[in-house]
C-alpha positions in Angstrom: -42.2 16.1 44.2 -44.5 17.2 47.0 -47.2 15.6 45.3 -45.4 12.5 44.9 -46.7 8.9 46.9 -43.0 9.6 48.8 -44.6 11.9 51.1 -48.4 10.7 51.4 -49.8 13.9 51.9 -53.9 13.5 52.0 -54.6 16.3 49.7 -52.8 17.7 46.9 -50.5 20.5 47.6 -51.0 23.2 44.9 -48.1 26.1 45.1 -44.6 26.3 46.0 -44.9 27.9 49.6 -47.8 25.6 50.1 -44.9 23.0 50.0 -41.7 24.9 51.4 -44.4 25.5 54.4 -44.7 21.5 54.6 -41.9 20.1 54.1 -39.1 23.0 55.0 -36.5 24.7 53.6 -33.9 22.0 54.1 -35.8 19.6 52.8 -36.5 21.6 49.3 -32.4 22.6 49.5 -31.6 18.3 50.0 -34.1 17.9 47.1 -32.7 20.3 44.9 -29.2 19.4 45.3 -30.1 15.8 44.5 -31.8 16.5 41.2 -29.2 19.3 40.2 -26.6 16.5 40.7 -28.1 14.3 38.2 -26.7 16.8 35.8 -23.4 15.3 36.5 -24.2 11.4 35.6 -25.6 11.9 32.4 -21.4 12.7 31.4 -21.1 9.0 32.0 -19.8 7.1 28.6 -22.3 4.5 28.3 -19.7 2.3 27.1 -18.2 1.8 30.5 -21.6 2.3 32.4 -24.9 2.8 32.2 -25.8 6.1 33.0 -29.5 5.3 34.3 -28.3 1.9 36.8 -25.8 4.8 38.2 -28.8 7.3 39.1 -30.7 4.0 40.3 -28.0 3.1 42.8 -27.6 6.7 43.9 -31.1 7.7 44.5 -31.7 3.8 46.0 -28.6 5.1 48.9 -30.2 7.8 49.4 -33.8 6.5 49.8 -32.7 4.0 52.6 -29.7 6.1 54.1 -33.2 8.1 55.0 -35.4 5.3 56.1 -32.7 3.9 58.2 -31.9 7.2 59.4 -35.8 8.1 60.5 -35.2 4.4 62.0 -32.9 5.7 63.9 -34.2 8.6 64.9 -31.1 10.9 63.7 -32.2 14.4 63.0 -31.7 15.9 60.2 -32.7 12.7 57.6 -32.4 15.3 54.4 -28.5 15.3 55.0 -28.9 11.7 55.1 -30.6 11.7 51.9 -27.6 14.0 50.0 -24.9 11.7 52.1 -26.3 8.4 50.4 -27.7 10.0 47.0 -23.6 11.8 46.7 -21.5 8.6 48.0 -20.1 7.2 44.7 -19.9 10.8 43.0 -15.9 10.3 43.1 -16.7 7.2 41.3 -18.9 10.0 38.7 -16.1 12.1 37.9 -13.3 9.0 37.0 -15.9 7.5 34.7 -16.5 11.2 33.3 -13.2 12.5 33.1 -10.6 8.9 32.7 -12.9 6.8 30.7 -9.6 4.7 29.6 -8.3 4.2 33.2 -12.0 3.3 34.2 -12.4 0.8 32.0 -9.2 -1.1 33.0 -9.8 -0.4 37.1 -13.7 -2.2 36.2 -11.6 -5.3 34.7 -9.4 -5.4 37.6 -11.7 -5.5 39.9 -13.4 -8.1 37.7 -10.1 -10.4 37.2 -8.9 -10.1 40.9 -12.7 -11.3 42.2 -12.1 -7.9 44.7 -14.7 -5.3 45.6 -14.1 -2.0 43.3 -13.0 0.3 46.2 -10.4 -2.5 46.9 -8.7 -2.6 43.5 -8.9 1.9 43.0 -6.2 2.8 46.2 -3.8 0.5 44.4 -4.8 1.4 40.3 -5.1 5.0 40.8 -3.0 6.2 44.2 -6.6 7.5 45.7 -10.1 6.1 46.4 -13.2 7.6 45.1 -13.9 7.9 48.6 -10.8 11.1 48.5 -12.2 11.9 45.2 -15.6 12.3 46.2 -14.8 14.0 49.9 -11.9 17.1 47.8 -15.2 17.2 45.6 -17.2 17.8 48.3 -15.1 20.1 50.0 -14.8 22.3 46.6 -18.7 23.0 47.0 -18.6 24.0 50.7 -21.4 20.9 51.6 -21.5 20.3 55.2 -18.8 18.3 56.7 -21.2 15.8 57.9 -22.4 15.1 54.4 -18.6 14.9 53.5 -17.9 12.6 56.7 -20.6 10.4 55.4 -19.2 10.0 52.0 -15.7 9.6 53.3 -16.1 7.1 55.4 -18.9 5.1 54.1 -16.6 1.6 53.5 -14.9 2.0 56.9 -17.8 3.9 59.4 -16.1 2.2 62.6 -13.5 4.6 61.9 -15.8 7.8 61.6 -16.2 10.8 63.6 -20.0 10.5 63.6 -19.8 6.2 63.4 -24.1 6.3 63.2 -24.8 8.3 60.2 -21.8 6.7 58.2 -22.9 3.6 59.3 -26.3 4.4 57.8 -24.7 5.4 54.4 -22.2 2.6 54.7 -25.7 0.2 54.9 -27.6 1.8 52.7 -25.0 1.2 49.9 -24.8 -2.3 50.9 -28.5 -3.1 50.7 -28.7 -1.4 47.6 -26.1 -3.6 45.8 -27.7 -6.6 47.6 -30.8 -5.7 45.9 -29.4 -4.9 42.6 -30.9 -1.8 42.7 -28.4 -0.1 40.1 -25.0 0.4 40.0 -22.0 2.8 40.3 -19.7 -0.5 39.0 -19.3 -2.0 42.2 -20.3 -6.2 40.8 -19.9 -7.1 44.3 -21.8 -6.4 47.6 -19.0 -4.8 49.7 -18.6 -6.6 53.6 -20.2 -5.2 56.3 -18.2 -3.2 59.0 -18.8 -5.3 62.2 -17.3 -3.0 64.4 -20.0 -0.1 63.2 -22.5 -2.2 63.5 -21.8 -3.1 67.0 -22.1 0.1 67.9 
């Protein structure tokens, strides 16, 4: 990963504390949470989704919840990465584990011509937003991470309004692109107020 064109490093790094020593602890711990979590989409039936456009979407949040965050200059950009990569994993587990009921909330959405986060409070009681933030929570990630994930459809309302403002973009850029997909057929609005600030 070190080696990869995402870092641009000038001459090939050749051993692992070669590239703990350049790129830090935090950043191996952000990158190995994000590829341990791909474990969880391949559960995905691929009659409801594509696995692979799921991943896409998730690793394209991620990618630009970083860029915007170094834009930004907001420390920490490898908790920025795991916020955007981790913001539809609530989505994840109701594909994974209600296949039936995820079918029928994709049609809704579909029919009613809503965004998907719209349409889940009122099919399911919850959003994958409180899915994904108890998940969260059950793995003892750090509360900004879960903040991020919470909140990334309404940052204005956000203890730390920046960083899920960053996530809440990065998720909206990636749909505008089509770069993948976690279901979502729309690209959700903009929060004006988090913008603003």
């Amino acid at each position: 990963i070190v080696n990869s064109p995402v870092y641009g490093f000038p001459s090939r790094v050749d051993s692992i504390s070669r590239a703990v020593t350049m790129i830090g602890t935090k950043e191996i711990s952000a990158l190995a949470l994000g590829i341990s979590t791909v474990t969880i989409f391949k559960n995905i039936p691929e009659e409801i989704l594509d696995m692979r456009m799921v991943l896409k979407h998730s690793l394209a949040c991620g990618i630009i919840a970083r860029i915007l965050a170094t834009f930004k200059n907001v420390m920490h950009t490898e908790k920025m990465f795991v916020s955007g990569l981790l913001h539809d994993i609530g989505r994840v587990l109701v594909y994974t584990y209600y296949p039936e009921q995820a079918k029928g909330l994709l049609q809704r959405a579909e029919n009613s011509g809503n965004c998907l986060y719209v349409e889940e409070s009122s099919f399911f009681g919850c959003s994958h937003t409180d899915i994904g933030k108890y998940l969260l929570q059950k793995w003892k990630l750090p509360l900004t991470i879960e903040n991020n994930l919470f909140f990334h459809h309404n940052p204005s309302i956000a203890d730390n309004t920046e960083q899920a403002t960053i996530v809440h973009l990065a998720d909206i850029l990636a749909n505008g692109l089509g770069l993948g997909s976690s279901g979502e057929r729309r690209v959700p609005p903009l929060d004006d107020i988090a913008w603003d600030k």
